[in-house]
C-alpha positions as CSV (number, residue, x, y, z in Angstrom):
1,X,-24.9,1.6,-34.0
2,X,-22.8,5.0,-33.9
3,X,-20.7,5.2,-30.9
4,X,-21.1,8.2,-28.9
5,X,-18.0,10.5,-27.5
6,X,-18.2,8.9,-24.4
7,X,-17.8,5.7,-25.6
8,X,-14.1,7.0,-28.0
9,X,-11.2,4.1,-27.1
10,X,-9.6,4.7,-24.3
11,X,-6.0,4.3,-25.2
12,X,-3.6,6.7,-23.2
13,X,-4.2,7.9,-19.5
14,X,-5.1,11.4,-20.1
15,X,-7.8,9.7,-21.9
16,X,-9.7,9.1,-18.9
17,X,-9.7,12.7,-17.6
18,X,-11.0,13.7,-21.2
19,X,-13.8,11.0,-20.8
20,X,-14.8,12.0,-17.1
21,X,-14.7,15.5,-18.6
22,X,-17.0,15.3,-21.2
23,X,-19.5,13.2,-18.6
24,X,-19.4,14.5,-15.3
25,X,-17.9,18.5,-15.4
26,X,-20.2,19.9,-12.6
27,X,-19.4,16.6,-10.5
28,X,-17.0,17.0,-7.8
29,X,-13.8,15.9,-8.7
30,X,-11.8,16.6,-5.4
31,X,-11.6,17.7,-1.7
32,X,-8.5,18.2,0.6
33,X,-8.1,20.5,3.6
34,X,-7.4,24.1,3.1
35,X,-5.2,25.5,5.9
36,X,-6.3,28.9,5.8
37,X,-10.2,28.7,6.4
38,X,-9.4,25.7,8.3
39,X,-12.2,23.7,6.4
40,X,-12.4,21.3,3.4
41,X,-12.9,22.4,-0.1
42,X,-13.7,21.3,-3.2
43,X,-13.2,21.3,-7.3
44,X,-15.0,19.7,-9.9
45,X,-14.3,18.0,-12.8
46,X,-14.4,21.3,-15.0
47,X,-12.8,23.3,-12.4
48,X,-9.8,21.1,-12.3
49,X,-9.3,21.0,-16.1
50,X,-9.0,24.7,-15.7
51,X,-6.2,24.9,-13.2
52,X,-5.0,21.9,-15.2
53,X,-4.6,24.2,-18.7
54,X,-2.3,26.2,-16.4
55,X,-0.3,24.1,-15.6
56,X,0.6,22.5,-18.9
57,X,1.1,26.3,-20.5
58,X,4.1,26.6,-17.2
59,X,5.5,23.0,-18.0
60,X,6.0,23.6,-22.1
61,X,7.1,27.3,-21.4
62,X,9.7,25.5,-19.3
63,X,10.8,23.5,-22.0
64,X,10.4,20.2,-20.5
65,X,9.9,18.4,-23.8
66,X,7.8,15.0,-24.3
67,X,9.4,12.2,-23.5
68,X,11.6,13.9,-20.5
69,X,11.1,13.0,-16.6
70,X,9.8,15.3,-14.0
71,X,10.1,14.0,-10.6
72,X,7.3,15.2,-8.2
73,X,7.9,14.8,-4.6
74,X,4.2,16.0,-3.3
75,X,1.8,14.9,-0.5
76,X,-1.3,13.6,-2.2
77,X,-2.9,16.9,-2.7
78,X,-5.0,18.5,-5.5
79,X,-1.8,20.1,-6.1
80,X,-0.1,16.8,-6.4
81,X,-3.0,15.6,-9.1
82,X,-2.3,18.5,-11.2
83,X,1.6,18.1,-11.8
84,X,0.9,14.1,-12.5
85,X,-1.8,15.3,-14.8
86,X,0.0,18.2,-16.2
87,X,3.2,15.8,-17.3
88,X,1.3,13.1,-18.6
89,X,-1.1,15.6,-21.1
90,X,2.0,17.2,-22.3
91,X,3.5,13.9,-22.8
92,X,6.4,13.8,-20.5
93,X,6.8,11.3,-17.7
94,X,5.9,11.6,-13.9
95,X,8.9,10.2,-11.6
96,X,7.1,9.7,-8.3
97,X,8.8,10.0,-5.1
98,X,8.1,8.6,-2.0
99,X,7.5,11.5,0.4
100,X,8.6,9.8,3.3
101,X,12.1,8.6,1.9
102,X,15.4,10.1,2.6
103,X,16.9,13.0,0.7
104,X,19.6,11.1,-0.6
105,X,17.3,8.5,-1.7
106,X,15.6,11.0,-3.7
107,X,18.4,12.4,-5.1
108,X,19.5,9.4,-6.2
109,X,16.4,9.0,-8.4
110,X,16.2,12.4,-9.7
111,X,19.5,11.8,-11.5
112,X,18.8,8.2,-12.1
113,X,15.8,9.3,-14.1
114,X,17.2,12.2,-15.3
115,X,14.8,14.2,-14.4
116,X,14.0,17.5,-15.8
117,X,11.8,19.1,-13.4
118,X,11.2,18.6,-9.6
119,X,8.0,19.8,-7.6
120,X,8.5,19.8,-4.1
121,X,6.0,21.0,-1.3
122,X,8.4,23.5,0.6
123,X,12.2,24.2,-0.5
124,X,13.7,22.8,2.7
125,X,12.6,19.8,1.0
126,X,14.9,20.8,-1.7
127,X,17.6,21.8,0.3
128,X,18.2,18.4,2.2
129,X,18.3,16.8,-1.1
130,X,21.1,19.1,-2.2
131,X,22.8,18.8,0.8
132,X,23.2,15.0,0.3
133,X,24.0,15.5,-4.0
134,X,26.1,18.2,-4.9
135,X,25.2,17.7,-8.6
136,X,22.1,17.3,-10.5
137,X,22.8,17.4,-14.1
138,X,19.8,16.9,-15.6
139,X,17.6,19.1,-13.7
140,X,16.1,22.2,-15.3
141,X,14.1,24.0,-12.8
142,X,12.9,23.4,-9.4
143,X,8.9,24.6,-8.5
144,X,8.0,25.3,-5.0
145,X,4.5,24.5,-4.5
146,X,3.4,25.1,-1.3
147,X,5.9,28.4,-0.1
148,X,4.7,31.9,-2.3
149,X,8.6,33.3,-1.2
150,X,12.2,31.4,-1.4
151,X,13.5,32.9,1.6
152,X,15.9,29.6,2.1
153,X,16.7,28.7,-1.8
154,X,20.1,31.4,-2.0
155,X,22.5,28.0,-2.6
156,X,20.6,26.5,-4.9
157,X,22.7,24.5,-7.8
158,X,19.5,24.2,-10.0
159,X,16.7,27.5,-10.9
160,X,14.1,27.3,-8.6
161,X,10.7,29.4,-8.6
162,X,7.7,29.3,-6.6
163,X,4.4,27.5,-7.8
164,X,2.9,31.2,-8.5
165,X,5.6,32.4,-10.4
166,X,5.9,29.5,-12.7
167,X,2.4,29.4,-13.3
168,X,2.4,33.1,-14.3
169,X,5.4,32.7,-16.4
170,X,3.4,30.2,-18.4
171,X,0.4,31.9,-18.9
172,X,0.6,33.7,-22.3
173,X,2.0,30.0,-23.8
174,X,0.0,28.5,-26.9
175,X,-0.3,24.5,-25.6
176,X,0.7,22.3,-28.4
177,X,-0.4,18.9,-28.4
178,X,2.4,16.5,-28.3
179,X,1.5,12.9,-30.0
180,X,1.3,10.0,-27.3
181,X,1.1,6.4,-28.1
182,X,0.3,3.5,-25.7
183,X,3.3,2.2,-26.0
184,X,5.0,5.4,-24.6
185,X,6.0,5.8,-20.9
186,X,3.3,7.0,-18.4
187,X,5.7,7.1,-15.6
188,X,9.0,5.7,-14.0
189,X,8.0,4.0,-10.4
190,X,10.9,3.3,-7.9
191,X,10.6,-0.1,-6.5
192,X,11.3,0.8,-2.9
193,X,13.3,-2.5,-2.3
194,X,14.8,-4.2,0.3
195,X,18.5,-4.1,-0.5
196,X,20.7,-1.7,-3.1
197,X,19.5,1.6,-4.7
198,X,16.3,1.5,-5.7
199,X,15.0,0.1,-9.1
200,X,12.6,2.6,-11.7
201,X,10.1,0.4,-12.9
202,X,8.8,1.7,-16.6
203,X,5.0,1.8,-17.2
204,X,3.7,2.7,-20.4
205,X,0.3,4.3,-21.0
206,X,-1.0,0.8,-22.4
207,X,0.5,-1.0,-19.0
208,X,-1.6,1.4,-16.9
209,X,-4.7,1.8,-19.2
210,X,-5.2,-2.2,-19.4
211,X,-4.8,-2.5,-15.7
212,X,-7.8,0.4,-14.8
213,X,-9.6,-0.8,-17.2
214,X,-9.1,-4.7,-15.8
215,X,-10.0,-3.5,-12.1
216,X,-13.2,-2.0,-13.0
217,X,-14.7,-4.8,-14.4
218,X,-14.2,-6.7,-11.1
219,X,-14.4,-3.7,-8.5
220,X,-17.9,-1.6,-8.7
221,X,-16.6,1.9,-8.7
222,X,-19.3,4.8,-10.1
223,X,-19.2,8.5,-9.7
224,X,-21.4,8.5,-6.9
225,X,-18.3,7.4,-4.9
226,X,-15.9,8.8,-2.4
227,X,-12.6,7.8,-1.8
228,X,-10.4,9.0,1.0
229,X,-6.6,9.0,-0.1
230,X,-4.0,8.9,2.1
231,X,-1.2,6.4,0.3
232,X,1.2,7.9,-1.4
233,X,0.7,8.2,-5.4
234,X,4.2,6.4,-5.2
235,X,3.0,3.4,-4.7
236,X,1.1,2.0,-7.5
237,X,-1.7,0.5,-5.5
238,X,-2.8,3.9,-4.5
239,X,-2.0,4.9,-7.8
240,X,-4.0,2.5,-9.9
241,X,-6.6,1.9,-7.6
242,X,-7.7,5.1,-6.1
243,X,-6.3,8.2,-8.4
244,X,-6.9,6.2,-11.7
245,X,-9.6,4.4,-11.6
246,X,-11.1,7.1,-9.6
247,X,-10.7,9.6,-12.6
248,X,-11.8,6.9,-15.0
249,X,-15.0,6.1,-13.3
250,X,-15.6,10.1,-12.1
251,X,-15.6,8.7,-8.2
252,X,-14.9,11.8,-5.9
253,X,-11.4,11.8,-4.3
254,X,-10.8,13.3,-0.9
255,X,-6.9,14.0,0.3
256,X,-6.8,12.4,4.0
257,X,-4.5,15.4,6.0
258,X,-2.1,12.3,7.0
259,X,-2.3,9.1,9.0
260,X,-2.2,11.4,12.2
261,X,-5.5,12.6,10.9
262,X,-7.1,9.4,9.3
263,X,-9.6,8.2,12.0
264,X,-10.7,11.8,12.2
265,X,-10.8,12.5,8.2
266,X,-12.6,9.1,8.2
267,X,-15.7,10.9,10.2
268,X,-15.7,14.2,8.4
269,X,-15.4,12.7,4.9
270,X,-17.6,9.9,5.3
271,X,-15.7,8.1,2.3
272,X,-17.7,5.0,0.5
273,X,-14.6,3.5,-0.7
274,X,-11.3,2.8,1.5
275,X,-8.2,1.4,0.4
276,X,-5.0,0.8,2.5
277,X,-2.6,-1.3,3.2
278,X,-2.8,-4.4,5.8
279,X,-1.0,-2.4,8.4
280,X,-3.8,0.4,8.9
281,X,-6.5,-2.2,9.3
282,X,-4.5,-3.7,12.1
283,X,-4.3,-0.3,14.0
284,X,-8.3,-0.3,13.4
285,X,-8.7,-3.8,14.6
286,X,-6.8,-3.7,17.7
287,X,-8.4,0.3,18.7
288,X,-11.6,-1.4,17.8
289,X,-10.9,-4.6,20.2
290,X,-9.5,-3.0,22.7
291,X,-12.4,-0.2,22.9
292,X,-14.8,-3.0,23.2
293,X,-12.5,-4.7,26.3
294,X,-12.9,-1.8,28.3
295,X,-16.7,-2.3,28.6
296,X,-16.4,-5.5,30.2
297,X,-15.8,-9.0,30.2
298,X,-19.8,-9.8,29.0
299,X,-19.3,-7.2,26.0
300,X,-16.1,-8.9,24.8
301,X,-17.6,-12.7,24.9
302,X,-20.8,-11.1,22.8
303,X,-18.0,-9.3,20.3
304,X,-16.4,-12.6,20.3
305,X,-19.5,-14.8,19.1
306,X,-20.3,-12.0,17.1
307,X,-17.5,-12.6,14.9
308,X,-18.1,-16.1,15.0
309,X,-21.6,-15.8,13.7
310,X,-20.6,-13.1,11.2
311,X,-18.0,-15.9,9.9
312,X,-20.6,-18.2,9.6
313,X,-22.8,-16.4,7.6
314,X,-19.7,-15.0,5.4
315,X,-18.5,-18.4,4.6
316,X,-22.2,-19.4,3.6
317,X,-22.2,-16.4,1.5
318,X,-18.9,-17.5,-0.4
319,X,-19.0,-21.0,-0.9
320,X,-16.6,-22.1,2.0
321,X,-16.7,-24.5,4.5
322,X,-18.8,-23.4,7.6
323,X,-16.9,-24.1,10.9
324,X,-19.1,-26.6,12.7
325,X,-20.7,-25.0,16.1
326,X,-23.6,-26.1,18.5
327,X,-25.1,-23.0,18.6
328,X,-25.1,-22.1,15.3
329,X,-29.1,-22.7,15.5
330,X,-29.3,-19.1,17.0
331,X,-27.1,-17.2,14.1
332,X,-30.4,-16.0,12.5
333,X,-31.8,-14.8,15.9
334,X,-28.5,-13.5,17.7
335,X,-27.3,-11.7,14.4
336,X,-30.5,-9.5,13.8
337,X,-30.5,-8.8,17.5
338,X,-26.5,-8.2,18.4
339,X,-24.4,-8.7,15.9
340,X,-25.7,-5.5,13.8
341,X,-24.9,-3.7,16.6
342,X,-21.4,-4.8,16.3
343,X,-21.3,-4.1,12.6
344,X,-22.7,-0.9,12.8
345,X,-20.2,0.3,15.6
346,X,-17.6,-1.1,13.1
347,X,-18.9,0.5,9.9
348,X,-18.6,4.1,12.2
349,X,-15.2,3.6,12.6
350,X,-14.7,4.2,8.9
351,X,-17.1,7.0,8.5
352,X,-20.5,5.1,8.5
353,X,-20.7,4.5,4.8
354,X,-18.2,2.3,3.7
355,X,-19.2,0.1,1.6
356,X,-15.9,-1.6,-0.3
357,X,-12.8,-1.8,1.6
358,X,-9.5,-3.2,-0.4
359,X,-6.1,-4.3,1.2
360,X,-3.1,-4.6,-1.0
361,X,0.8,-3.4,-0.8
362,X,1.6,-6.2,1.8
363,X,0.7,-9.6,2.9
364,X,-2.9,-9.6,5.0
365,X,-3.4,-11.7,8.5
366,X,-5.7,-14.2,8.1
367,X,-7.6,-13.4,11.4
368,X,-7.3,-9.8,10.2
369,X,-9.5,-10.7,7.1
370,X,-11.9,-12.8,8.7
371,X,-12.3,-10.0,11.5
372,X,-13.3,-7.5,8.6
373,X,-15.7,-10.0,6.7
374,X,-17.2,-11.6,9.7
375,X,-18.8,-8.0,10.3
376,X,-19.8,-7.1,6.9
377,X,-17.2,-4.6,6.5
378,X,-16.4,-6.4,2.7
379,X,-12.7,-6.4,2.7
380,X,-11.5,-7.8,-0.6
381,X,-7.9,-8.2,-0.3
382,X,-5.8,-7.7,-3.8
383,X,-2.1,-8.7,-4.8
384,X,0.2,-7.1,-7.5
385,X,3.4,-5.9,-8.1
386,X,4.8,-2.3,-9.2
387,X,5.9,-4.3,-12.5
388,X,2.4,-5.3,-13.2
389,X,1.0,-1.5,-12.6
390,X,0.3,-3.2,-10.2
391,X,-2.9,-5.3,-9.9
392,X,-2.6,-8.7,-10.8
393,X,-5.6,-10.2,-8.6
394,X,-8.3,-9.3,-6.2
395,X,-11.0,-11.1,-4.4
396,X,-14.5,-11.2,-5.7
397,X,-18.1,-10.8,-4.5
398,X,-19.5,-14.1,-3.4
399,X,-16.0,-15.8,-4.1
400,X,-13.9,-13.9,-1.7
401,X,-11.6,-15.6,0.6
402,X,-9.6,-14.1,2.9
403,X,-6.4,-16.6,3.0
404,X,-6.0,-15.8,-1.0
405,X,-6.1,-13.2,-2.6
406,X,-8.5,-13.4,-5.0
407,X,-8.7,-14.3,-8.9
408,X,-6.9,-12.5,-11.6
409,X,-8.4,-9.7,-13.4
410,X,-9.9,-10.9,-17.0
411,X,-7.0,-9.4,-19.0
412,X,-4.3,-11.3,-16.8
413,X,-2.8,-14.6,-17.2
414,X,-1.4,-16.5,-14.7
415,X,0.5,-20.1,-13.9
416,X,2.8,-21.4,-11.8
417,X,6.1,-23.0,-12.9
418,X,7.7,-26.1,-11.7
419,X,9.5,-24.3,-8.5
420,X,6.2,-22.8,-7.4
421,X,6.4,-19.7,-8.3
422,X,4.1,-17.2,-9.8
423,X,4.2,-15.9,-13.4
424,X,2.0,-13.1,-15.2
425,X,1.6,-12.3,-18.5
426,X,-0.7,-9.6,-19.3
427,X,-1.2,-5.7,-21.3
428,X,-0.2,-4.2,-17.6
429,X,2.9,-6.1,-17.6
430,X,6.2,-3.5,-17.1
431,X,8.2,-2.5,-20.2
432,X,11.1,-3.0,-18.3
433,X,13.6,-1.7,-15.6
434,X,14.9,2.0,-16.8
435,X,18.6,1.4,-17.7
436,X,19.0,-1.8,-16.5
437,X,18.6,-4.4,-19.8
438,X,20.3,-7.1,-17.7
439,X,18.1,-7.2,-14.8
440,X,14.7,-6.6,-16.8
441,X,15.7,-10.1,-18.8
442,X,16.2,-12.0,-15.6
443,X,12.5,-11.3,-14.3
444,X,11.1,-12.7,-17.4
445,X,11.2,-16.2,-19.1
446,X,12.0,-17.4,-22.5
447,X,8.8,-17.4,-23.5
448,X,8.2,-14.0,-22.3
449,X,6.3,-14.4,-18.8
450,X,6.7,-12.2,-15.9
451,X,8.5,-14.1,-12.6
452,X,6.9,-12.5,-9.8
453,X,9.3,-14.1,-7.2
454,X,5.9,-15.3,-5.1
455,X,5.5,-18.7,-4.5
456,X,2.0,-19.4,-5.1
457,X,-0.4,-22.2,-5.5
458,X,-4.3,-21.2,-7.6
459,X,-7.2,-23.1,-6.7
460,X,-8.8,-25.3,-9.3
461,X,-12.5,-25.3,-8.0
462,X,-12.0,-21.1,-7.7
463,X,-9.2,-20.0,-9.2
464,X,-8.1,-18.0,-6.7
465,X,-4.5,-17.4,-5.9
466,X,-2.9,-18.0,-2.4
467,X,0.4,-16.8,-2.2
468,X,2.8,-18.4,0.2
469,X,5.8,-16.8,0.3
470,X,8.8,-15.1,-1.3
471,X,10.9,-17.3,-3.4
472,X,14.1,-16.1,-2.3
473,X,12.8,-15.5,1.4
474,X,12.3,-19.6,2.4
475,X,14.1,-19.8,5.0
476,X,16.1,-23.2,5.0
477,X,18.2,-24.3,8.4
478,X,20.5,-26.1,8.3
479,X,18.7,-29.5,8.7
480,X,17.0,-29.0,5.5
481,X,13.9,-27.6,6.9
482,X,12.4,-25.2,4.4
483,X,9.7,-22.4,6.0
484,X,8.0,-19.5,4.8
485,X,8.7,-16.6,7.0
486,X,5.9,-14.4,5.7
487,X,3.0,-16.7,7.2
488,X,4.9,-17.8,10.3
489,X,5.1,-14.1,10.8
490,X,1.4,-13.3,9.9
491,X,0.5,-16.1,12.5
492,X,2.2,-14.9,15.0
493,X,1.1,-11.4,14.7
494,X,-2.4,-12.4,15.3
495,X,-1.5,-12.2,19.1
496,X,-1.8,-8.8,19.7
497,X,1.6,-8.7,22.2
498,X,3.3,-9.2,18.8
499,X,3.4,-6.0,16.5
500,X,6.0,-6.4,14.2
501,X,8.0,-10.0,14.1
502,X,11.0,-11.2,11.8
503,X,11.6,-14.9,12.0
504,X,15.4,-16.3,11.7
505,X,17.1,-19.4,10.8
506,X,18.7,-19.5,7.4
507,X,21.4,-22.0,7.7
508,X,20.6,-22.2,11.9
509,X,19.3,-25.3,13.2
510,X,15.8,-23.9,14.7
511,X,13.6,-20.8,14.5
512,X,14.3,-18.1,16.3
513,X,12.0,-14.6,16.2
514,X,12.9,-11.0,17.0
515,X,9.4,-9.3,18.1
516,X,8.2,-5.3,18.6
517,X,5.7,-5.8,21.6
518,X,2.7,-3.4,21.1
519,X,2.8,-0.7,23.7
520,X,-0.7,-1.4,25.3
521,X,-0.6,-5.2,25.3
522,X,3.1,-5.1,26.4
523,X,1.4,-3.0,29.8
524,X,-0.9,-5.3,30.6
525,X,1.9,-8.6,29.7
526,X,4.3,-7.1,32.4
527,X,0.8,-6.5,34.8
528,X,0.4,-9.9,34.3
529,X,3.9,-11.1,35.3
530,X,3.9,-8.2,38.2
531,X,7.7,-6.7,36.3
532,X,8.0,-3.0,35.7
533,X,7.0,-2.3,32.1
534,X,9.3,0.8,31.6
535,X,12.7,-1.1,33.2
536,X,14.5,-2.1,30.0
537,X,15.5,-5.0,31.5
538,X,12.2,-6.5,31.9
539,X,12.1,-7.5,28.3
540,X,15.0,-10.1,28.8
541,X,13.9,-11.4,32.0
542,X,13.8,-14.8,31.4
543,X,9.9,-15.6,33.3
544,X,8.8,-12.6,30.5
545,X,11.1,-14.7,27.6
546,X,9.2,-18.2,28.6
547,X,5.8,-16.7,28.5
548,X,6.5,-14.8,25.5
549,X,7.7,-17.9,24.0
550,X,4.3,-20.2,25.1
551,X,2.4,-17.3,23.2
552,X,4.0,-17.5,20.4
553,X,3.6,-21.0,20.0
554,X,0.5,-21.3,20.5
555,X,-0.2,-18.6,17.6
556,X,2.1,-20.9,15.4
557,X,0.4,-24.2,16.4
558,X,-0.6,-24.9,13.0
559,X,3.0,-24.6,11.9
560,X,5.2,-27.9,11.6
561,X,7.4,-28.7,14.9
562,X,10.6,-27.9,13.0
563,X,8.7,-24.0,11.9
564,X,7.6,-22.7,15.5
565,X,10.3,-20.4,16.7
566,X,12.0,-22.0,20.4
567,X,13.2,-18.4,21.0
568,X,12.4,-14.9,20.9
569,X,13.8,-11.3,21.5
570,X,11.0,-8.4,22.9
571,X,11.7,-5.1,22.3
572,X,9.8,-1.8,22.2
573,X,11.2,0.5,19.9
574,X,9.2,-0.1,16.5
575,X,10.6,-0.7,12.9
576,X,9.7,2.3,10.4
577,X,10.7,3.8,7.9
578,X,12.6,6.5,9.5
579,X,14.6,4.3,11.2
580,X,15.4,2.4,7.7
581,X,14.0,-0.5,9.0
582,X,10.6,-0.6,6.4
583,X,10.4,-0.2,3.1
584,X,8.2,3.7,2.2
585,X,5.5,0.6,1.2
586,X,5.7,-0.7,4.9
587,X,7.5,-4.2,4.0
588,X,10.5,-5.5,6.3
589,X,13.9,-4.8,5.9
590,X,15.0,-7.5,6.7
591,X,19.0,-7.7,5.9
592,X,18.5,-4.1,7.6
593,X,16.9,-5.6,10.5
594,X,19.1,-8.5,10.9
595,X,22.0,-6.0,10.5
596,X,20.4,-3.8,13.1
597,X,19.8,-6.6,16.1
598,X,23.2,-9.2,15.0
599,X,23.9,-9.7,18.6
600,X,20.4,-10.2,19.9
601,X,19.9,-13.1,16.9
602,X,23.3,-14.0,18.2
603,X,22.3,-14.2,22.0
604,X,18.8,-16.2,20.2
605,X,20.9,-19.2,19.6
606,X,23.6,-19.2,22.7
607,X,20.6,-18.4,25.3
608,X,19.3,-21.9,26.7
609,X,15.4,-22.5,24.7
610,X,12.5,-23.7,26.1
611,X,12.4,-26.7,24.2
């Protein structure tokens, strides 16, 4: 049989645009908020590849050559499709950067990368960056794409031009096509870490091809879809799984106007597909529980068995044990009857249409995932790393559960070596660490598999993957007593007083915890205990310390003795990234944080426990 256009090798990422192209041109491509008639708009597929002509014509007139690095610092944004697009069809490489990190972060990466070219949305973007680097060698040309006039660019070390200008200046080019090979780089991705500058991970155009391609034979994505993006494209999971495989499939993508703005994009945009991190579906879980409170004690016991029923019928559903219960000879009548109503009031918190929801980027609670599943809002939780592009895993139809996080896609490889920890071999695997030779042969092993730094154990029966820590992150006091912080952290979290919790205890003889209190719980704890929530000094009150402490351990119960924190320190103000106190991918800082709070961990171990 003859193959058809549509059915050409995919082999480089601009590959999948072309494809989409040729299938879908009158399909809406897509949306994002327009600030002047205060509506959303829309582009299709053909419209897009228009404006995207453009902007290739601007980028070669600027003589940013294939092979060199252009940095875009952009919200997600059509505009912000369109520059990654742009670089990668004229061969050059994007250098994402996170939106939400400091200037002199950025900086850093610019000339780390060598950048070429830098987009930025507004040049006082620009002009904190060169007010914390004096020098950016590399750089070529600045675009402004969001501002039609540089009114605050007159100090400017580097030529800068607004998006309109460029554009024009471009426009009587003759595109060349430059020659791309898988093997070449589709992008440079700054790991965001948790110590030291920042690493660029290199991903070539086979790396990120084999790992679309891998996700959508195990996540059902067709053009008939609607994402609605709101994580950065700098980190890979929003990369990969919504932009990419998004264009690959022809799925409509929708720019969310910010996280201020999610629950209400959510109703507008009605999107079928949602993909975040575990951190959003906690906000949504605890609004949704707390909505249901206020209507009543009889409201929350229904909710309550509602989940428990919806449970029941997931586990059935995915081959795992069924908690035992007397009444579980009512599911089939109370479900039809209650717990619908429950899922539907769920399902309108995310628009009304959801119908795949995907959490990756961080570890996931366990009561988190069984909340989602229980009411049929089919949360499959992935794992991956930004040196795997970054999918390595994710949870199946009718073999989803929640604790793991799913099987490996069929073009990965996985095993686990004699320490526990997790290795990857696989077509998405990371060329390596851009100018670092040293620290790109420590991650891999003699015989040339990747070492994720997870411990990890796979299921034989299912061959999913749970992962159970960080290798370097056990924490081991000094009895000998080795814990995973991650889980004890997770478990404890699942009380909603707890928001945010680092446990402690590297060469200590117990575990202690420092805990961010969630405002609205926090309220009603102090009720409770008839203190003033707003006196600072509430929070080390030692009746508020005891009873902090019982609820703790009760959510670590199913922790060893020697792993259940016998102290804590409360406080209010949160850990973000502003404060430097999260990774721009929402992960603990945790030198940072221990840094940050050395005299409370102090006071932890001099302060008598409640044993």
């Amino acid at each position: 049989m003859t193959s058809s256009p549509q059915e050409e090798p995919i082999t480089i990422v601009p590959d999948f645009l072309k494809e989409t192209l040729k299938k879908f041109p009158t399909r809406e491509a897509y949306g994002e908020w327009d600030q002047q008639t205060n509506s959303w708009r829309s582009v299709t597929w053909s419209e897009f590849a228009e404006e995207l002509l453009k902007w290739r014509k601007a980028l070669q007139a600027s003589n940013i050559k294939p092979g060199d690095r252009a940095a875009v610092l952009l919200p997600n944004s059509i505009d912000s499709a369109l520059a990654d697009q742009a670089i990668l069809g004229n061969g050059c490489v994007p250098v994402p950067l996170h939106a939400v990190d400091t200037p002199a972060s950025s900086a850093y990466i610019i000339n780390n990368s060598e950048a070429s070219i830098l987009f930025v949305p507004k040049t006082l973007r620009w002009n904190a960056m060169v007010s914390a680097c004096d020098s950016f060698p590399n750089l070529k040309l600045v675009v402004v794409v969001k501002e039609d006039t540089l009114e605050h660019a007159e100090n400017s070390p580097v030529p800068i031009v607004t998006l309109k200008d460029w554009l024009k200046a471009g426009e009587k080019e003759t595109l060349t096509k430059p020659k791309i090979s898988p093997g070449d780089l589709a992008c440079v991705v700054y790991t965001s870490g948790t110590t030291g500058n920042p690493k660029g991970v290199m991903l070539t155009h086979r790396n990120i091809v084999s790992n679309v391609q891998g996700c959508g034979q195990v996540i059902d994505i067709n053009h008939n879809d609607v994402y609605l993006s709101f994580l950065p494209f700098s980190h890979t999971f929003e990369r990969t799984v919504t932009y990419y495989l998004a264009i690959c499939t022809g799925a409509k993508v929708t720019f969310s106007r910010g996280v201020l703005k999610l629950a209400e994009d959510l109703q507008q945009v009605k999107p079928t597909i949602f993909i975040s991190v575990p951190r959003v579906y906690e906000q949504f879980h605890s609004k949704f529980l707390a909505k249901i409170a206020e209507q009543g004690s009889m409201k929350k016991a229904l909710a309550e068995h509602a989940i428990d029923v919806g449970w029941r019928r997931f586990c059935r559903e995915n081959n795992l044990a069924v908690p035992s219960s007397s009444m579980s000879w009512l599911d089939n009548v109370f479900w039809p009857a209650v717990g619908k109503k429950f899922v539907a009031a769920l399902k309108q918190v995310f628009g009304g249409r959801v119908r795949l929801a995907i959490a990756g980027g961080a570890a996931l609670n366990n009561s988190l995932g069984r909340f989602f599943c229980a009411l049929e809002l089919p949360l499959r939780q992935g794992y991956g790393l930004t040196e795997t592009s970054p999918v390595v895993s994710v949870a199946v139809v009718g073999n989803n559960n929640p604790v793991t996080v799913g099987n490996p896609l069929p073009n990965v490889q996985v095993r686990i070596d004699d320490a526990g920890e997790l290795q990857i071999k696989a077509p998405s695997v990371m060329k390596g660490y851009w100018k670092l030779p040293e620290a790109t042969k420590e991650v891999f092993t003699e015989d040339g598999w990747f070492k994720t730094g997870d411990l990890a154990s796979i299921s034989e029966t299912h061959g999913r993957i749970r992962i159970n820590g960080r290798l370097k992150e056990i924490i081991v006091t000094s009895t000998g007593e080795k814990i995973p912080p991650t889980d004890l952290e997770l478990a404890i979290q699942s009380d909603p007083l707890f928001e945010q919790v680092l446990c402690v205890g590297e060469g200590r003889p117990f575990i202690t915890a420092l805990a961010v209190v969630n405002e609205n719980e926090w309220v009603k704890f102090a009720a409770s205990l008839n203190v003033d929530p707003e006196d600072p000094n509430s929070l080390t009150r030692r009746d508020v310390r005891l009873t902090a402490i019982r609820r703790l351990k009760k959510s670590a119960s199913n922790f060893p003795q020697y792993g259940v924190p016998r102290n804590v320190s409360l406080m209010r103000e949160h850990w973000t990234i502003d404060n430097g106190l999260l990774t721009v991918t929402m992960k603990l800082r945790r030198k940072k944080i221990l840094e940050r709070f050395h005299d409370r961990v102090e006071e932890l171990y001099q302060t008598p426990q409640n044993k």
